[in-house]
Residue frames as a rotation matrix with the C-alpha (Angstrom) as fourth column:
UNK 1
0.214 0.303 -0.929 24.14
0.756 -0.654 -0.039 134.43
-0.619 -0.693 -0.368 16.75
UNK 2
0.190 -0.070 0.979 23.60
0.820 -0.538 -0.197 137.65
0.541 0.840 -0.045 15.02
UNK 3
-0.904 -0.287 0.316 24.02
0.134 -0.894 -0.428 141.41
0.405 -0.345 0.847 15.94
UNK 4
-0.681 0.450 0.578 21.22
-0.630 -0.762 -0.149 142.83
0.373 -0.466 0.802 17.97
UNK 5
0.029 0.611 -0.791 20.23
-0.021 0.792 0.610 139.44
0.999 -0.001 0.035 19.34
UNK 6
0.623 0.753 0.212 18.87
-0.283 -0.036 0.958 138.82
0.729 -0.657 0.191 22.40
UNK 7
-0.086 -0.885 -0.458 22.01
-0.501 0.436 -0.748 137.93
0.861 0.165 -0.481 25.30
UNK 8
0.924 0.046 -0.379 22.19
0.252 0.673 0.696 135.64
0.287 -0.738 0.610 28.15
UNK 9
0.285 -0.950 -0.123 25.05
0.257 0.200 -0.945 136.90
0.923 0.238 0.301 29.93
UNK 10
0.649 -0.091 -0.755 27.28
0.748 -0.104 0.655 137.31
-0.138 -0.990 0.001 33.73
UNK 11
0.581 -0.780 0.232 29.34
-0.074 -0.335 -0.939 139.83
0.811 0.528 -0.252 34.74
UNK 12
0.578 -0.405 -0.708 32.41
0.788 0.501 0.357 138.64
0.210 -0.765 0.609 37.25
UNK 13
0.917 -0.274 -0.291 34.33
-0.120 -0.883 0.454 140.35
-0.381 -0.381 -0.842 39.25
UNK 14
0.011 -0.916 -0.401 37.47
-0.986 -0.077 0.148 138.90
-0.166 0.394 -0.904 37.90
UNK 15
0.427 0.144 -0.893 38.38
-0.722 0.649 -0.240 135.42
0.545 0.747 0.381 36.28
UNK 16
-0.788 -0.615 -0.011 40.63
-0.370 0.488 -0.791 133.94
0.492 -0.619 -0.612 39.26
UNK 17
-0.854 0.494 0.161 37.25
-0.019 0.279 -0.960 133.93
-0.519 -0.824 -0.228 41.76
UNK 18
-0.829 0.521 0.202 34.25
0.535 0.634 0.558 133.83
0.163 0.571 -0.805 39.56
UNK 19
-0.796 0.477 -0.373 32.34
0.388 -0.072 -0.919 136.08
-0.465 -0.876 -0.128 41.44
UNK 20
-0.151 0.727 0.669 29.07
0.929 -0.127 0.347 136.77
0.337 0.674 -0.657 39.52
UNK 21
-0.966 -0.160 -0.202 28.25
0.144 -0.985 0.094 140.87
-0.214 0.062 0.975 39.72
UNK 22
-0.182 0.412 -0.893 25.74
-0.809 -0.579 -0.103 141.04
-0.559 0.704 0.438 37.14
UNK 23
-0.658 0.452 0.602 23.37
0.554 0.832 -0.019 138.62
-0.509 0.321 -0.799 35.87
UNK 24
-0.487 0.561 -0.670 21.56
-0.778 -0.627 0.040 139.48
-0.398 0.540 0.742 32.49
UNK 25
-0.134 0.580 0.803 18.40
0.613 0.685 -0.393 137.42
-0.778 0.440 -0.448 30.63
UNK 26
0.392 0.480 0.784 17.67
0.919 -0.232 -0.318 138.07
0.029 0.846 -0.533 27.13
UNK 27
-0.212 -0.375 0.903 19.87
0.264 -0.911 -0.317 141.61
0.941 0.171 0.292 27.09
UNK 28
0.332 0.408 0.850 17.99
-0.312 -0.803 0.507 142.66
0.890 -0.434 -0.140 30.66
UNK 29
-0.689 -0.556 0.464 19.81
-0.465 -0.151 -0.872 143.39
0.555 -0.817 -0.155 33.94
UNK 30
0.026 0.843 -0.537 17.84
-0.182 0.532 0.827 140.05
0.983 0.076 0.167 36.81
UNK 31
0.590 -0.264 -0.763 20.63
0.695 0.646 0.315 139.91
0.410 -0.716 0.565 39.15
UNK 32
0.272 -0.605 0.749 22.96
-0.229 -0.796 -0.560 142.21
0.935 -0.019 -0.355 41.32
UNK 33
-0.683 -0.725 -0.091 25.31
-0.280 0.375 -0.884 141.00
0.675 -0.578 -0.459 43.65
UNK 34
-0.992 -0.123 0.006 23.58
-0.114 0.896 -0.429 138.14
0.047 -0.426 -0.903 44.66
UNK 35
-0.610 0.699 -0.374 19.82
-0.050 -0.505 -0.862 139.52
-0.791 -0.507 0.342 44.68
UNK 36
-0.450 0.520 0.726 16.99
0.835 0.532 0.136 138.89
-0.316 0.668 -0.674 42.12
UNK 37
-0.853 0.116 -0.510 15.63
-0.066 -0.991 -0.116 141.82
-0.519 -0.066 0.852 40.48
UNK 38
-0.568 0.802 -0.186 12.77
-0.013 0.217 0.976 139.93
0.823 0.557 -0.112 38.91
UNK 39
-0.291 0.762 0.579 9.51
-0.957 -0.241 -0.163 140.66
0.015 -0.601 0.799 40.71
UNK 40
-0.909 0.281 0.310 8.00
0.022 0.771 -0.636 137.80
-0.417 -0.571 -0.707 42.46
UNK 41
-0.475 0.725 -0.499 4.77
-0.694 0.041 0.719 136.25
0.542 0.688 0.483 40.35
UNK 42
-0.107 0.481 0.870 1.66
-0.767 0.517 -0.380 134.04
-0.633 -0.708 0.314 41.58
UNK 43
-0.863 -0.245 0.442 1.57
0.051 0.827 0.559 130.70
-0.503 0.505 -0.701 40.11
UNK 44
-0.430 0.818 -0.383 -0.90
-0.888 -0.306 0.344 130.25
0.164 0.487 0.858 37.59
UNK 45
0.304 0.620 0.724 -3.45
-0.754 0.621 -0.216 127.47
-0.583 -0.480 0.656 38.33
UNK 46
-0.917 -0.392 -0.078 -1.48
-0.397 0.871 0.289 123.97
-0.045 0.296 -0.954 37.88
UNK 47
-0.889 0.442 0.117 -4.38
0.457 0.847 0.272 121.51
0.021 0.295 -0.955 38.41
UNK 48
-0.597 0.802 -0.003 -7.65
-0.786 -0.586 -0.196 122.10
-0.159 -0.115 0.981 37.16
UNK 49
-0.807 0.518 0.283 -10.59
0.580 0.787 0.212 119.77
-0.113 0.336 -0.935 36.95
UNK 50
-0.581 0.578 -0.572 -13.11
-0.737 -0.672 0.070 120.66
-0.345 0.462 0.817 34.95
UNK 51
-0.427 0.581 -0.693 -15.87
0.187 0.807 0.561 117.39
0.885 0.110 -0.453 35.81
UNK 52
0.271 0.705 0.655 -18.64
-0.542 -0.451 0.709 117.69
0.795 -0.548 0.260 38.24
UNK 53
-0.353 -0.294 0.888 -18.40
-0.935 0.132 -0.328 116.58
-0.021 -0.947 -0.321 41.84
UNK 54
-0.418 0.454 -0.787 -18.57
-0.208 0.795 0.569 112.51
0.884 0.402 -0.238 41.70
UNK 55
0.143 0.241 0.960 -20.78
-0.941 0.334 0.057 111.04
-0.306 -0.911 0.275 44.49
UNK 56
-0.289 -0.397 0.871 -20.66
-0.599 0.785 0.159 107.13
-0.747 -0.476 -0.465 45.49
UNK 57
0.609 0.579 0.542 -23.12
0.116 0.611 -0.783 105.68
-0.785 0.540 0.305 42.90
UNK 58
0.548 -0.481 -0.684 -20.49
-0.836 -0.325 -0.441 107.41
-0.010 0.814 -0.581 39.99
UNK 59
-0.544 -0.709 -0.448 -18.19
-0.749 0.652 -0.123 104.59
0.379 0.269 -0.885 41.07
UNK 60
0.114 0.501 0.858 -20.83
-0.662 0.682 -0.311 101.67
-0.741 -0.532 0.409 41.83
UNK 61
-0.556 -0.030 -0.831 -20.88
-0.805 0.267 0.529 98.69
0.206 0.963 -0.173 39.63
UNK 62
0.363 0.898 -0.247 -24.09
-0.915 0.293 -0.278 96.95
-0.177 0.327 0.928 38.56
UNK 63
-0.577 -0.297 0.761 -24.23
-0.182 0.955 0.236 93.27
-0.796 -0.002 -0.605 38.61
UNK 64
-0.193 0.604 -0.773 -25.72
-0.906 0.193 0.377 91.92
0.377 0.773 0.510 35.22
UNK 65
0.395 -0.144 0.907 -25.09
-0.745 0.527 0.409 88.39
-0.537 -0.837 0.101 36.79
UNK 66
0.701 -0.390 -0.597 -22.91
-0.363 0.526 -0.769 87.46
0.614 0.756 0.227 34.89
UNK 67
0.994 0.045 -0.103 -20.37
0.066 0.516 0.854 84.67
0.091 -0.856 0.510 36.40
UNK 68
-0.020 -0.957 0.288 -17.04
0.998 -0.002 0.062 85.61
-0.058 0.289 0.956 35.15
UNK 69
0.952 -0.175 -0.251 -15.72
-0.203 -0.975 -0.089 89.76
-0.229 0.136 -0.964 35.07
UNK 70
0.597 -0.802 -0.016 -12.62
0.741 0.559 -0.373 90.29
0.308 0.211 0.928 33.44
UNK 71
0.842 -0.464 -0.277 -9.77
0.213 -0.186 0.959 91.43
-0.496 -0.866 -0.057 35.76
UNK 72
0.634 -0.761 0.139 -6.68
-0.627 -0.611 -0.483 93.56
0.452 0.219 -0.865 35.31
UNK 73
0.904 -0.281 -0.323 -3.56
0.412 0.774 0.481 91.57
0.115 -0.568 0.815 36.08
UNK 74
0.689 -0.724 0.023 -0.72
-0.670 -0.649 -0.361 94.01
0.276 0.233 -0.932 37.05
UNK 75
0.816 -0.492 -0.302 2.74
0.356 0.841 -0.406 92.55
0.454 0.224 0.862 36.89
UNK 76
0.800 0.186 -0.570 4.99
0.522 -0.684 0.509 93.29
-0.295 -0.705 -0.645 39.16
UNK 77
-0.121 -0.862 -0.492 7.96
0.014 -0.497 0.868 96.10
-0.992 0.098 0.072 38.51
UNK 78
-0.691 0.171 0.702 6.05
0.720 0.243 0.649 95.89
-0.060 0.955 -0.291 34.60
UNK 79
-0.834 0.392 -0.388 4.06
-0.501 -0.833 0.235 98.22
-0.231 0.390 0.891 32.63
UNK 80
-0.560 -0.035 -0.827 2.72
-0.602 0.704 0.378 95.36
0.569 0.710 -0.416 30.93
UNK 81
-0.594 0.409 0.692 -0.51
-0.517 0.465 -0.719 93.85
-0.616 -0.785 -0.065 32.41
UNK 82
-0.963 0.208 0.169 -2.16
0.254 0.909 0.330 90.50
-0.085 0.361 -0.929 31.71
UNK 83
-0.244 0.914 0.325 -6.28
-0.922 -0.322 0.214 89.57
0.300 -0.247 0.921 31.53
UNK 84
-0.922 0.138 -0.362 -7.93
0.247 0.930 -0.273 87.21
0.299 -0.341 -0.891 33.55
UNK 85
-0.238 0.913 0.333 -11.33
-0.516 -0.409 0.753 86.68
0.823 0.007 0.568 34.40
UNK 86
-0.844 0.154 -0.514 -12.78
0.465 0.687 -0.558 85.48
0.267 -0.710 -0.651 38.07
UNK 87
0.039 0.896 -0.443 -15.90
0.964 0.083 0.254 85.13
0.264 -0.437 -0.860 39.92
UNK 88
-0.326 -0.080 0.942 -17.26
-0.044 -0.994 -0.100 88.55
0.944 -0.074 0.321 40.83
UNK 89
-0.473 0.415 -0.777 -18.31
0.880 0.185 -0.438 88.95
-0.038 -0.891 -0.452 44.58
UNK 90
-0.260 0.711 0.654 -21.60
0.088 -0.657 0.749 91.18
0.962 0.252 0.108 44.86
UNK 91
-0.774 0.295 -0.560 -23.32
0.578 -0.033 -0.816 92.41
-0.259 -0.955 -0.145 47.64
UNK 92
-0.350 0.920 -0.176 -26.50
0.444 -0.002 -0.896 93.81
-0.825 -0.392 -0.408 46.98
UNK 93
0.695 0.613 0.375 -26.68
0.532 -0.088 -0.842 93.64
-0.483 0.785 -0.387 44.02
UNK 94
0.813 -0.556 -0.171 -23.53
-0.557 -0.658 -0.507 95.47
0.169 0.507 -0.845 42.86
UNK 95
0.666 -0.745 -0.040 -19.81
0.701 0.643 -0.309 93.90
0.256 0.178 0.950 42.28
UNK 96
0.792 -0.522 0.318 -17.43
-0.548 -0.376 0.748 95.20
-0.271 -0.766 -0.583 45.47
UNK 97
-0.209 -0.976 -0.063 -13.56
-0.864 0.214 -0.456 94.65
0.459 -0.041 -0.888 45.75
UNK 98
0.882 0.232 -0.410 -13.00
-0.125 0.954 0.271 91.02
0.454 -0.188 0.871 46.63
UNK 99
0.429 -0.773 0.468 -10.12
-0.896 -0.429 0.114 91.76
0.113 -0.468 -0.877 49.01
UNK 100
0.086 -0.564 0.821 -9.24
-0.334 0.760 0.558 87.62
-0.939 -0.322 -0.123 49.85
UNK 101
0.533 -0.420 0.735 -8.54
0.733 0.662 -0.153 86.86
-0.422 0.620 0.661 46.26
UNK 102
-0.219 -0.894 -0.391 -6.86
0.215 -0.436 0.874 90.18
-0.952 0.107 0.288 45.82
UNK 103
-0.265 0.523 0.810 -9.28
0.937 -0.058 0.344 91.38
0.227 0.851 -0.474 43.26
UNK 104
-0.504 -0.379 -0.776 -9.53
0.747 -0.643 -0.170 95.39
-0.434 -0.665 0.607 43.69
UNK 105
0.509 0.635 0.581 -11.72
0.860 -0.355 -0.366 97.87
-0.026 0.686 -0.727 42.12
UNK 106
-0.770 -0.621 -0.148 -9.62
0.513 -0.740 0.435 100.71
-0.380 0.259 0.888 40.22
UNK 107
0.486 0.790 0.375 -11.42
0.812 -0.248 -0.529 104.07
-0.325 0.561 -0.761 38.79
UNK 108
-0.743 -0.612 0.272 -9.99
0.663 -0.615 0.426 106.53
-0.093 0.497 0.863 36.73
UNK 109
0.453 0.717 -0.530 -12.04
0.577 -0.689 -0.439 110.39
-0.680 -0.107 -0.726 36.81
UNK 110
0.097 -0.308 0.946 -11.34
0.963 -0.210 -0.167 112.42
0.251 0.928 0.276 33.85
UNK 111
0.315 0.389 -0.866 -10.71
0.583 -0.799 -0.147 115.36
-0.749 -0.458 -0.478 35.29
UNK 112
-0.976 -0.107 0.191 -10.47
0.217 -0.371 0.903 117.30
-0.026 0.922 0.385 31.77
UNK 113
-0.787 0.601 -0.140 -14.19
-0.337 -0.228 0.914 116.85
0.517 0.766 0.382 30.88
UNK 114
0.265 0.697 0.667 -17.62
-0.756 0.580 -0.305 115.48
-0.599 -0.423 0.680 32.80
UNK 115
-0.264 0.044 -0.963 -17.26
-0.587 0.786 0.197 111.89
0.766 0.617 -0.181 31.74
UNK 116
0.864 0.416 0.284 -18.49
-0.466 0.445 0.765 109.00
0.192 -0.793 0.578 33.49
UNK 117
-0.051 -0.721 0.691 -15.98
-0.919 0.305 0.251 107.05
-0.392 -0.622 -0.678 35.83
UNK 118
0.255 -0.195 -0.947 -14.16
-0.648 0.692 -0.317 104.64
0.717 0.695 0.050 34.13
UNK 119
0.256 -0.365 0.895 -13.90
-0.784 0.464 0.413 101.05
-0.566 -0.807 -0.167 36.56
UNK 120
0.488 -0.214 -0.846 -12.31
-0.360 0.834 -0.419 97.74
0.795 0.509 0.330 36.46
UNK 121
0.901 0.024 0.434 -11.39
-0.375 0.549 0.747 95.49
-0.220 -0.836 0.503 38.88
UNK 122
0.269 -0.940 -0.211 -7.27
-0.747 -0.065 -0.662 94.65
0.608 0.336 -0.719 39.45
UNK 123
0.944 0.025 -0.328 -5.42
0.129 0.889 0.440 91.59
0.303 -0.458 0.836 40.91
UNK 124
0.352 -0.919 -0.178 -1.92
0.776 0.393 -0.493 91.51
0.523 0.035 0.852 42.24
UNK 125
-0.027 -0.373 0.927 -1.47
-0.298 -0.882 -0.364 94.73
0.954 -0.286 -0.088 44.93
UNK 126
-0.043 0.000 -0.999 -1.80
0.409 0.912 -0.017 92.53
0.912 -0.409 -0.039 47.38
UNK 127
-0.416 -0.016 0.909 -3.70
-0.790 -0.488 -0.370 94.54
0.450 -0.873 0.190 50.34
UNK 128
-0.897 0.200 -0.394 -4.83
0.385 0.791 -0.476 92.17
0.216 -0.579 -0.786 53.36
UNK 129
-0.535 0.521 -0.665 -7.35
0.472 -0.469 -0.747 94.71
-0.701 -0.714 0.005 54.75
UNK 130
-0.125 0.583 0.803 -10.49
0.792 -0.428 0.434 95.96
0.597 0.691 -0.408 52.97
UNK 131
-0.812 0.128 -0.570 -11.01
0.101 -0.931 -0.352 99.67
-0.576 -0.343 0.742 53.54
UNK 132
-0.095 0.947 -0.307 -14.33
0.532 -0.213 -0.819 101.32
-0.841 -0.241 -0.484 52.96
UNK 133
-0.250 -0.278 -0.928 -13.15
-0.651 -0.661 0.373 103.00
-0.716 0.698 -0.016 49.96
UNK 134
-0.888 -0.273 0.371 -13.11
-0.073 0.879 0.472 99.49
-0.455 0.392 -0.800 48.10
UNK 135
-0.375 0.914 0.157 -16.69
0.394 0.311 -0.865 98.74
-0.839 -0.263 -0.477 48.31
């Protein structure tokens, strides 16, 4: 610390009770017996997404018919996930969550940039109940 640096400092009423007086930031007076003297600010904008609006088809997935898809295998209480590959179940023509083997379609939306919706299909979260989302 030099001379005419910036201070961070309290001032107490006395050293027995602690009582704070006088709260400075950087050299300027913030606090006064007990009260903020900094002016109240609106958050700037935390989340932005900056990627058009996806509809359903963004997260469809084309069957090629092929007989094997290869499958995310999360482990559990693990960062660390396996591959495996099983049978895809389709339904017109498009490869849906396969809820009784506990096969799950995952998508990830960039919400930085338009990009297309990244999918893949997970194993081991072990819902019982397909939900319409899935599909």
């Amino acid at each position: 610390m030099k001379a005419g640096d910036p201070a961070d400092f309290i001032l107490v009423k006395d050293l027995s009770h602690f009582e704070v007086i006088q709260s400075y930031i950087d050299g300027q007076l913030v606090a006064e017996n007990g009260k903020t003297l900094i002016a109240s600010q609106r958050p700037g904008l935390v989340n932005n997404f900056n990627c058009a609006t996806k509809t359903a088809d963004a997260f469809a997935v084309k069957s090629d018919g092929a007989t094997q898809i290869r499958v995310i295998e999360a482990l559990d209480g693990q960062l660390i996930t396996h591959q495996l590959f099983a049978a895809p179940k389709t339904e017109s023509g498009y490869i849906i969550s396969d809820v009784e083997n506990d096969i799950l379609k995952i998508a990830v939306v960039n919400r930085y940039q338009n990009a297309p919706v990244a999918i893949a299909f997970i194993k081991n979260f072990g819902l019982k109940k397909e939900h319409w989302l899935l599909r």
